[in-house]
N, C-alpha and C positions, 0 to 999 in steps of 0.2 A: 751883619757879618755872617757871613756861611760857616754851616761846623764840616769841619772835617777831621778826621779820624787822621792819628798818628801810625806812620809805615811800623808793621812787629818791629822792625832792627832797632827801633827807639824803647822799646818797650824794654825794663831790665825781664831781663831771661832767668827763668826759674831752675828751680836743681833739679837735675835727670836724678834726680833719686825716684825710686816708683815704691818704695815702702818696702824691699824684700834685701834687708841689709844682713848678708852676712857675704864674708870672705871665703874666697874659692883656694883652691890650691894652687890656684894661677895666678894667686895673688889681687885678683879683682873683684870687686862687691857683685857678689849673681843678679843683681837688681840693676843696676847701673854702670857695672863693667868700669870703676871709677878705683883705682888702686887708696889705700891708707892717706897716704900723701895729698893729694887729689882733694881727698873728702875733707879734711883737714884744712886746707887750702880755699878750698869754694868759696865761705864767704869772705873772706879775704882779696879774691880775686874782683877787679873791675869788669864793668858789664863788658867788654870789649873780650876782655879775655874769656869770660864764662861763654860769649857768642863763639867763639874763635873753637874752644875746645867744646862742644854743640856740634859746632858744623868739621870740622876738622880732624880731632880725635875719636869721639865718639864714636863714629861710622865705622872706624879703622879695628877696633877694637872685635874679638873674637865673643864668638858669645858664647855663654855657661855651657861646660861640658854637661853633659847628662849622666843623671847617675845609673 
């Protein structure tokens, strides 16, 4: 039997966290751009939806003002 490798989209999707958690004045974590709720929420959420807000939210999202 041949091996082959599962597509990423099967793979569970890890947290856009990158280690730099603190809340902005925009109400968004400066690391992750991920609101209170959100973070709260993650693992709770199904891989479907953690993909979903990955490819969908994410992007959309402004990134940390500069101080």
């Amino acid at each position: 039997m041949p091996f082959t490798l599962s597509p990423p989209e099967v793979a569970t999707p890890i947290s856009p966290c990158v280690g730099t958690c603190c809340m902005g004045a925009d109400g968004l974590c400066v690391g992750c751009r991920r609101t209170l709720a959100e973070i709260a929420r993650w693992s709770g959420m199904d891989d479907d939806e953690r993909r979903r807000w990955i490819r969908e939210v994410q992007p959309l999202r402004p990134p940390p003002a500069r101080p």
